[in-house]
FIGUTI-309375 format. One record per residue (C-alpha): residue in three letters; residue number from 0; x, y, z. Coordinates in steps of 0.1 Angstrom, whole numbers, plus 5000, padded with zeros to 4 digits. Layout:
BEGIN
res=ALA n=NUM xx=X yy=Y zz=Z;
...
END
This chain:
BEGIN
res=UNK n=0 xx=7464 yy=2135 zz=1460;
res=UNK n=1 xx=7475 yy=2159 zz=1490;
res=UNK n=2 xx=7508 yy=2179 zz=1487;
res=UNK n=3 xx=7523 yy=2156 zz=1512;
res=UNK n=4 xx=7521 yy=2122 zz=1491;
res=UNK n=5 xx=7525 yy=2142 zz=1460;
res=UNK n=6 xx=7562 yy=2155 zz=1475;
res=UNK n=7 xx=7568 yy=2118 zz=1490;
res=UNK n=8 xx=7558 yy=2103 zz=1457;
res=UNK n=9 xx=7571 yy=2126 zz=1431;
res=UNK n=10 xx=7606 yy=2127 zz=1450;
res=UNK n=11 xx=7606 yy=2088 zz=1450;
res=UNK n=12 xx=7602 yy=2085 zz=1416;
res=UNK n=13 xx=7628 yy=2114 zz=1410;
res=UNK n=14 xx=7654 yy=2095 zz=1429;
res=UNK n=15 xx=7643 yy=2057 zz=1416;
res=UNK n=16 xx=7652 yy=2070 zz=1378;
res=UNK n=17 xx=7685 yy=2093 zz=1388;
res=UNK n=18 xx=7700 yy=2070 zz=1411;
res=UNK n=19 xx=7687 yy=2041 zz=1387;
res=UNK n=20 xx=7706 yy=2055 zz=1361;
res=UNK n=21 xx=7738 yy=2060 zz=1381;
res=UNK n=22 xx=7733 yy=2025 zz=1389;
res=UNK n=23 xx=7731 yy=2010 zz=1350;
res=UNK n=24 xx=7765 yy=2036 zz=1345;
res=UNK n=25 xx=7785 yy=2021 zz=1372;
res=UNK n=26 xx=7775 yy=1988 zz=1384;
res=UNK n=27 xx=7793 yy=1955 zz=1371;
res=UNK n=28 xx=7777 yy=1936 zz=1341;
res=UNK n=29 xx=7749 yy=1957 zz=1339;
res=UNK n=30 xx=7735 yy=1967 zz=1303;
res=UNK n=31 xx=7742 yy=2005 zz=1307;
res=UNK n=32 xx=7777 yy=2000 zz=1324;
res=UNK n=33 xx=7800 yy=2022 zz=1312;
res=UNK n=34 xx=7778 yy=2049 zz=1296;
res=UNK n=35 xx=7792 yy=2074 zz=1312;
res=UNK n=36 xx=7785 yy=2116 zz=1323;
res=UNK n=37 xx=7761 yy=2122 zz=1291;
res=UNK n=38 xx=7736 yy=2092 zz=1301;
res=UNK n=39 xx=7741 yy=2103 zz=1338;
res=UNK n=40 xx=7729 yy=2140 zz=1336;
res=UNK n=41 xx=7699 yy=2129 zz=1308;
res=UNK n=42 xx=7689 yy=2100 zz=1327;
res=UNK n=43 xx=7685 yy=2126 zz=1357;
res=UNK n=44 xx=7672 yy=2155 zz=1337;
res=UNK n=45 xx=7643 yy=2130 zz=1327;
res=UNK n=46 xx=7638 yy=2116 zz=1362;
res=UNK n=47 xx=7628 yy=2152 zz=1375;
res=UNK n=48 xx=7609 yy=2156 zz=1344;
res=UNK n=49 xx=7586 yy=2128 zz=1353;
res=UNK n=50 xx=7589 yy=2134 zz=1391;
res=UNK n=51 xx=7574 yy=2167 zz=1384;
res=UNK n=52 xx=7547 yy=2158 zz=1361;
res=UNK n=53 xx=7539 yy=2137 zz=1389;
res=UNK n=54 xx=7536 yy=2162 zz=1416;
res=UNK n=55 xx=7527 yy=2195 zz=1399;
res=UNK n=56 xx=7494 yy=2195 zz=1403;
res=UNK n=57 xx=7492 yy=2185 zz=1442;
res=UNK n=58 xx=7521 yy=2202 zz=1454;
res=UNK n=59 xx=7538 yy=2225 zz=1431;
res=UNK n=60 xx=7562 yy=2196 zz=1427;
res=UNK n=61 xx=7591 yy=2212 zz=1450;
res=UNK n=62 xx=7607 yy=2175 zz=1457;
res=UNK n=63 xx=7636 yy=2195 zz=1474;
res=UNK n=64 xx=7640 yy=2210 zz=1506;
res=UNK n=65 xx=7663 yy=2237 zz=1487;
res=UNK n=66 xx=7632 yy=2246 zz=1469;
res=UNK n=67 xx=7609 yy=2244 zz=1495;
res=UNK n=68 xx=7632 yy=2265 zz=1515;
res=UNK n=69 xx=7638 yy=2291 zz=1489;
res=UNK n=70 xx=7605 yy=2299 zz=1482;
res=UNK n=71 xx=7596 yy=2300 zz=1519;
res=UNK n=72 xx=7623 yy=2327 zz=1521;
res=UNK n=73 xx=7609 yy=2350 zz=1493;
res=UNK n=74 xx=7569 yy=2346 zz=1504;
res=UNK n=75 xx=7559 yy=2326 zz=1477;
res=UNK n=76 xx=7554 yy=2297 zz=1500;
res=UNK n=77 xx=7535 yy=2291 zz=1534;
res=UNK n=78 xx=7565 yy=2285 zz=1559;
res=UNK n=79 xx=7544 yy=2266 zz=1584;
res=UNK n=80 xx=7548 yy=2236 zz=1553;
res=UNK n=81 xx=7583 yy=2238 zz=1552;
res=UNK n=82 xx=7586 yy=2210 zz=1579;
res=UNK n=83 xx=7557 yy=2184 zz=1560;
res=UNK n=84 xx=7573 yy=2190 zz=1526;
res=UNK n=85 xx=7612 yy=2183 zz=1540;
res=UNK n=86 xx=7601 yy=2155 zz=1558;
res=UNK n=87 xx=7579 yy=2143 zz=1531;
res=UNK n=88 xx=7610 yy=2143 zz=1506;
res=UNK n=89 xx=7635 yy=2130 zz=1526;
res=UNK n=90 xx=7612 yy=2099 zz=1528;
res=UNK n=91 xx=7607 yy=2094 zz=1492;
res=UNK n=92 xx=7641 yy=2100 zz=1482;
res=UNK n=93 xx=7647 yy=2071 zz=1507;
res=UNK n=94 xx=7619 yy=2048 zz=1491;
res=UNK n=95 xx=7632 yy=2053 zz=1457;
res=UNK n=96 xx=7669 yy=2042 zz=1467;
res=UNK n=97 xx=7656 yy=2014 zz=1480;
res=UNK n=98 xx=7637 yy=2003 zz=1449;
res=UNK n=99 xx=7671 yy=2013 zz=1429;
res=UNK n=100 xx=7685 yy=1989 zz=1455;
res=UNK n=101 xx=7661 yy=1959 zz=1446;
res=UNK n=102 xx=7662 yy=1967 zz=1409;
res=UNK n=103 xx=7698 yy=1960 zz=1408;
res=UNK n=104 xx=7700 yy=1933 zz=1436;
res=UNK n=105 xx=7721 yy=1912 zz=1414;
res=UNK n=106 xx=7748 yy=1935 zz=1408;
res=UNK n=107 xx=7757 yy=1944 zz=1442;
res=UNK n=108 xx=7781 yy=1922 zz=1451;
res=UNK n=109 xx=7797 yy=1918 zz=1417;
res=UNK n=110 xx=7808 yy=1953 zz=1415;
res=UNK n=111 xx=7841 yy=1955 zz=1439;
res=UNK n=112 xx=7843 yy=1993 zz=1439;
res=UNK n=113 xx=7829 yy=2002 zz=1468;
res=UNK n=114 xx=7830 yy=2038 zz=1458;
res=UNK n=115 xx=7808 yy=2033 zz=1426;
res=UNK n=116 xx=7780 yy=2013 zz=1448;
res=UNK n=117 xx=7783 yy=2047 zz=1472;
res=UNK n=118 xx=7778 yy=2071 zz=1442;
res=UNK n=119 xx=7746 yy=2048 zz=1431;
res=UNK n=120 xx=7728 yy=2072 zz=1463;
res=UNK n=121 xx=7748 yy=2100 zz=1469;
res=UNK n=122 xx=7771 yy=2124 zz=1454;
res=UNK n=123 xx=7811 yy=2127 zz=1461;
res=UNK n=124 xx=7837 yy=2155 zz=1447;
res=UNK n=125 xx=7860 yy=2149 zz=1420;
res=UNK n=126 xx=7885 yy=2171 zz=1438;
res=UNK n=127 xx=7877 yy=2168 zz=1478;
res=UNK n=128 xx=7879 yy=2206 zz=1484;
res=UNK n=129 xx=7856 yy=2211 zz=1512;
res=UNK n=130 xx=7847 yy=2255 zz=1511;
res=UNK n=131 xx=7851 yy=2247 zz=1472;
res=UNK n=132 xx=7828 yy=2219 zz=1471;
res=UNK n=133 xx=7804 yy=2241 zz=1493;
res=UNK n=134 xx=7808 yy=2268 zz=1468;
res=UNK n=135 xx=7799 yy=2243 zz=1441;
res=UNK n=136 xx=7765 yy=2237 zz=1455;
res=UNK n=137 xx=7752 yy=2267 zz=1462;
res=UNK n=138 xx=7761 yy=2283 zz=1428;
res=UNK n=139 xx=7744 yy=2253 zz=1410;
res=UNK n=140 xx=7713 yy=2253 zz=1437;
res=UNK n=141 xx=7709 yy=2291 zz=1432;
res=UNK n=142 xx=7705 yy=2284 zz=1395;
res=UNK n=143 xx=7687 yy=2260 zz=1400;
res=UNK n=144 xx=7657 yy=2280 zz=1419;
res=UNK n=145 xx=7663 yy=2310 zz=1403;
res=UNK n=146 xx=7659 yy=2292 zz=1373;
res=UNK n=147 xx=7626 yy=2274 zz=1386;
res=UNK n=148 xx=7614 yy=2305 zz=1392;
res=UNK n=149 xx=7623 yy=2323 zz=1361;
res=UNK n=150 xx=7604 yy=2297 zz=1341;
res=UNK n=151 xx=7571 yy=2296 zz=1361;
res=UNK n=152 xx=7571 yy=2338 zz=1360;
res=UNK n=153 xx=7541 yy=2348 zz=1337;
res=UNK n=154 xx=7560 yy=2366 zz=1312;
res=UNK n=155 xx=7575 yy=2332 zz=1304;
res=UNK n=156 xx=7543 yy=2305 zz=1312;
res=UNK n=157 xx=7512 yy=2330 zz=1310;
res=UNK n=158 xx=7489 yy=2318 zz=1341;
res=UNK n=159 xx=7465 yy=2289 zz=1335;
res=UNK n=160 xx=7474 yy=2289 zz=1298;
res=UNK n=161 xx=7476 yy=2252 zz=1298;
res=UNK n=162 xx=7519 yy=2256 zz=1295;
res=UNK n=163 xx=7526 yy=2267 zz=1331;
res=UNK n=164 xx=7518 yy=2232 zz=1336;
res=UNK n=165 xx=7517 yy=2212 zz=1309;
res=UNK n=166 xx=7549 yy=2223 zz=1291;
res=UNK n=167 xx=7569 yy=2237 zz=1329;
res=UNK n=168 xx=7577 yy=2201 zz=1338;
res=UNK n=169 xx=7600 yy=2199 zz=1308;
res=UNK n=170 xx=7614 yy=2229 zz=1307;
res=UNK n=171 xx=7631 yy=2221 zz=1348;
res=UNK n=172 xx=7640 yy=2189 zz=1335;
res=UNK n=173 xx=7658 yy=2207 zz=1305;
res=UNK n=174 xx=7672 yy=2233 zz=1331;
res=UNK n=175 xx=7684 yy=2202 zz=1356;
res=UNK n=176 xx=7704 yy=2189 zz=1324;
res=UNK n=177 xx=7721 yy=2219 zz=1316;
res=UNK n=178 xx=7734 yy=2226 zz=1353;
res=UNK n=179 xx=7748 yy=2186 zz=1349;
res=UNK n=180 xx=7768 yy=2192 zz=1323;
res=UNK n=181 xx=7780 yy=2228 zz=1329;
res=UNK n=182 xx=7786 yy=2225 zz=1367;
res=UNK n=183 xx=7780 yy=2189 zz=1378;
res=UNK n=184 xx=7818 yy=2178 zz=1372;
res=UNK n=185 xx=7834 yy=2193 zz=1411;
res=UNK n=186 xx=7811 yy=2177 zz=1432;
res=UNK n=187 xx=7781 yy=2157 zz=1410;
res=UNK n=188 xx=7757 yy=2184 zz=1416;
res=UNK n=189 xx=7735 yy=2172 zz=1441;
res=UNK n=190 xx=7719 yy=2207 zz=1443;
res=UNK n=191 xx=7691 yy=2192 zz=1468;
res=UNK n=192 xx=7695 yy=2178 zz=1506;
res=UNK n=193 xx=7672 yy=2151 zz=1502;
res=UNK n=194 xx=7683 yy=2134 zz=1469;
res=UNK n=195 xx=7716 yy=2130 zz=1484;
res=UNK n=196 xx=7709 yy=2122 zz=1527;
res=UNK n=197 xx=7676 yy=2101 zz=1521;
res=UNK n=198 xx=7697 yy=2080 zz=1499;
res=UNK n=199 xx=7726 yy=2080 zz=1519;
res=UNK n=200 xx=7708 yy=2067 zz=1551;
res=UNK n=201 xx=7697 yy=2041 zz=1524;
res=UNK n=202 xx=7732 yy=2031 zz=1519;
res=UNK n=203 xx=7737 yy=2035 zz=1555;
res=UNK n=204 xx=7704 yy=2005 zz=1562;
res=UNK n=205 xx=7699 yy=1984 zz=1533;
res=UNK n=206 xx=7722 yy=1951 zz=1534;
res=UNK n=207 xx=7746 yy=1958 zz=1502;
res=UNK n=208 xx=7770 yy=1932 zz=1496;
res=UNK n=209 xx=7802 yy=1943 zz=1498;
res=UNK n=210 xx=7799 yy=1979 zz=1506;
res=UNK n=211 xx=7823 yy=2005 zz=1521;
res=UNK n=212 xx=7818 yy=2036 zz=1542;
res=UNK n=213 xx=7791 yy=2060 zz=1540;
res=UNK n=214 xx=7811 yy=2090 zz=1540;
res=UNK n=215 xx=7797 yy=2112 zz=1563;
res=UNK n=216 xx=7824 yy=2131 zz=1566;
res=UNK n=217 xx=7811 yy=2148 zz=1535;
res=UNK n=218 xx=7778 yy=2148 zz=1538;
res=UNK n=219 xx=7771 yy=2181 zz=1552;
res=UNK n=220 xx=7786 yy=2197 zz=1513;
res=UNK n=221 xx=7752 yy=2185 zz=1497;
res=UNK n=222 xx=7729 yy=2192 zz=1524;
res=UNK n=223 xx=7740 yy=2230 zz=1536;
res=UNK n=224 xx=7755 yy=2239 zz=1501;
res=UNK n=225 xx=7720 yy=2234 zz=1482;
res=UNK n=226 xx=7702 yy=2244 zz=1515;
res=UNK n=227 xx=7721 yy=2282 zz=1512;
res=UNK n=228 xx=7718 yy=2286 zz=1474;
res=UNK n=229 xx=7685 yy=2280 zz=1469;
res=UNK n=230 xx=7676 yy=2311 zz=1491;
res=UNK n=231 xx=7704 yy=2328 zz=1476;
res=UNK n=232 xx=7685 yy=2321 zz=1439;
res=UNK n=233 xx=7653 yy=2327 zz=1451;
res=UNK n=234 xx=7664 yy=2365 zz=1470;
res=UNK n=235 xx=7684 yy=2369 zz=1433;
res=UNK n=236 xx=7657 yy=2366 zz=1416;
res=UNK n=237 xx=7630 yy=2380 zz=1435;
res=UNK n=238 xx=7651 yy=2413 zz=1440;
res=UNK n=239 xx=7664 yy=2415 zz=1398;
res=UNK n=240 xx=7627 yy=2410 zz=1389;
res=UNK n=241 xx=7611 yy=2430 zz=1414;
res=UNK n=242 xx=7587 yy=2403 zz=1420;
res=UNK n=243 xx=7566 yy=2411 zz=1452;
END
């Protein structure tokens, strides 16, 4: 598989079992309805578990420009790939909403909160606080990659010891979870541009009965918020570690 269809595939997959579980949550008569914030950040935790064991191999599994960008910063990625890997996301994490869309094709037009069939592909604060919402993001994005990175460093996974890839996969999904429930209540912690804008345009194309605006007014939060924390992370860690 080449990094490019690993990143398209992996972030499809990542966004087809998050916003699929947003969708069961909130969506009218469906089995999960009503589960509420628990089965939310688990059911996303696991969706970047297996979007990762997906990708790992072929790409490193970034499936988020925040990543990609953050190691760019710091050296430990090729910058000229920045633009493939981005681009490569953003249209995966559309794919998947779409196949979150056909899943649930019957409860579209059921469910008369148009807000709820919004938050099934993209995130919105709990308290609309613009520079705070901002804030939000990039503290939970800079954990995020500095967390990444903390768990692939060799003193944690030793180097081709069969757990830097076998057991790493779980150990982001674990670290995804915990940033849910600790900081995902201000803003539902997008903490990666293309989870939240490829499914957005989603919202923005597909034919969804009954639905309301796309909120772009907000839009920029989740995109620029993630975007500046996951350099800020990745320059946190590299300089506390003294990684070269």
């Amino acid at each position: 598989m080449s990094p490019l269809v690993a990143e398209f595939l992996g972030t499809a997959i990542l966004i087809l079992l998050g916003d699929g579980v947003v969708a069961n949550v909130l969506l009218r008569h469906s089995k999960g309805q009503g589960g509420g914030w628990i089965v939310i950040t688990a059911g996303w935790a696991f969706a970047v578990t297996v979007g990762v064991y997906l990708a790992n191999a072929a790409s490193g599994a970034h499936l988020n420009p925040a990543v990609t960008l953050g190691l760019a910063a710091i050296g430990k990625f090729d910058g000229s790939l920045v633009p493939g890997y981005v681009l490569a996301q953003m249209l995966g994490a559309m794919a998947g909403a779409t196949g979150v869309w056909l899943a649930y094709l019957p409860h579209w037009a059921p469910t008369e909160d148009v807000d709820a069939k919004r938050a099934v592909f993209c995130t919105a604060p709990a308290i609309r606080q613009p520079a705070a919402n901002f804030l939000c993001e990039v503290i939970g994005t800079a954990v995020l990659v500095g967390g990444v990175l903390a768990i692939a460093a060799p003193h944690n996974l030793a180097p081709n010891s069969g757990w830097d890839r076998g057991f790493a996969p779980f150990l982001v999904g674990l670290l995804v979870w915990a940033i849910g429930l600790s900081l995902g209540g201000p803003t539902g912690y997008a903490i990666n541009p293309a989870r939240d804008l490829g499914p957005r345009l989603a919202h923005a194309i597909l034919p969804i009965a009954g639905k309301g605006s796309n909120d772009w007014g907000y839009a920029w939060v989740p995109i620029a918020g993630p975007l500046l924390g996951g350099v800020i992370g990745a320059w946190v860690w590299k300089l506390a570690t003294g990684s070269p």
